[in-house]
C-alpha positions, 0 to 999 in steps of 0.5 A: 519497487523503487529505490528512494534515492531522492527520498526526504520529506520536504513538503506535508500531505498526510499527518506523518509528514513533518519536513522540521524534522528531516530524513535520511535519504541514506539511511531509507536506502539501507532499510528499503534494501533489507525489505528487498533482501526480505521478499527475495530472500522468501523467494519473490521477484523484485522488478525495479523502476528508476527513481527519479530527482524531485519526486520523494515519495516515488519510492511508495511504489505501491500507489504507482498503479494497480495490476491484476491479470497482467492489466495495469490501471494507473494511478492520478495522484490526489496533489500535484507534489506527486502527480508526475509518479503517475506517468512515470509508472504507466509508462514503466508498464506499457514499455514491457507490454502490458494492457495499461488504462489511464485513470481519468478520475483520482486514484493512488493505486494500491494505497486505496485498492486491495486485490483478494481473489475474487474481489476488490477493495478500495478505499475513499474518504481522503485521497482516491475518488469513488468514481475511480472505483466503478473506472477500476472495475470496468478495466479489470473485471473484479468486482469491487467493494467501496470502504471510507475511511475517516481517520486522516492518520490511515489516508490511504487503505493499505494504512489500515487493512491488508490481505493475509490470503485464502480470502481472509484480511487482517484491519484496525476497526478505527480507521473505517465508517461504521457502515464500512464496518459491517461491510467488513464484518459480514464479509471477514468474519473471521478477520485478525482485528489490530489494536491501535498501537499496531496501527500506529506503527503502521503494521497493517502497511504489511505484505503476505503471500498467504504463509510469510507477512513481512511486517513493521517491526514495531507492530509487536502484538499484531505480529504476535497474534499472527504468529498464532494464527501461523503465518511465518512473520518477517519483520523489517525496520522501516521507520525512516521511510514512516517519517513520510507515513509508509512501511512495506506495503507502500514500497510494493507493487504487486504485479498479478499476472 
């Protein structure tokens, strides 16, 4: 994770962003340490990287990178505001000795990569290149599965779909490709479908550990019918750091080992 001590939206590069309205660097810091208190409450490590002056959005940690069995691909951002998080990330890595690749086509990390226990899935369509997708394969050794999105509001994957555990994903049907659709369908047939008013609160940007999902607090009917089907909800308030079109996930860098 990192701390948004620099955080603000001073430029537009999803439509969440509006800088006319301003942000609270104070205030994403108190609601982005209660997210923190949330994972270690349920247990988890938290591994921080220094933020850094001019780079606002460094505190969505999740598009740093992608790790699974201990290797690291990098991320190379989509527009030049962010580019310099993508070193910064690696280089985080390689100093504590991990396998590190760095990424030759454009990719924002776990913004579009979803890791399951036997494959991955990776968005495209706004930000993360296809040709990323076979260069993550290659590096990892997981098979991945392409889905296109082609609503701008859900930019990135984790906007729109996230893994609940035992191989099973909760999404918004909207934000995909009809043909990516039935590639969801075939492969989740038993997924949890999200309305739109959950989506738009970013509910799906929510982490699980297959028993507890940390989750927008707005996302009512989403937590609700997790609830049902038993998982442990913990809702967090993240609606400062939403002003830049990010919730939970997109604070969090899961590091597989």
């Amino acid at each position: 994770m990192c701390r948004p001590e620099f955080f603000g939206v001073t430029y537009k590069i999803n439509p969440w962003m509006d800088p006319s309205k301003g942000a609270s660097a104070a205030t994403a810091v108190r609601q982005w340490e209660a997210l923190k208190s949330a994972y270690q409450s349920l247990g988890h490590k938290v591994s921080e990287i220094d933020p850094i002056d001019g780079l606002p959005d460094m505190v969505f940690a999740a598009n740093g990178g992608l790790v699974v069995d201990g290797r690291m691909y990098g991320a190379r951002f989509a527009f030049p505001e962010r580019a310099a998080e993508g070193p910064a990330y690696l280089e985080w890595f390689e100093q504590r000795g991990y396998p590190v690749r760095e990424a030759a086509f454009i990719n924002e990390g776990e913004g579009d990569f979803l890791t399951l226990d036997e494959v991955i899935l990776a968005g495209t369509g706004f930000r993360t290149d296809m040709a990323a997708h076979l260069e993550a394969q290659e590096f990892l050794g997981r098979p991945v599965i392409t889905l296109r999105l082609v609503d701008p509001r859900f930019y990135h994957l984790d906007t729109a779909l996230f893994a609940l555990g035992d191989g099973n994903v909760s999404y918004y049907p909207g934000a995909f490709s009809d043909d990516s659709l039935r590639v969801l369908r075939r492969l989740f047939p038993d997924a949890v479908i999200a309305g739109e008013a959950d989506a738009l609160v970013l509910g799906l940007n929510a982490v699980s550990d297959g028993k507890n999902i940390v989750i927008n607090a707005e996302a009512t009917g989403l937590r609700d019918t997790l609830t049902r089907h038993g998982y442990q909800v913990v809702p967090v308030d993240l609606t400062e750091l939403r002003k830049a079109g990010g919730g939970p996930k997109c604070c969090t860098l899961e590091i597989r080992l």
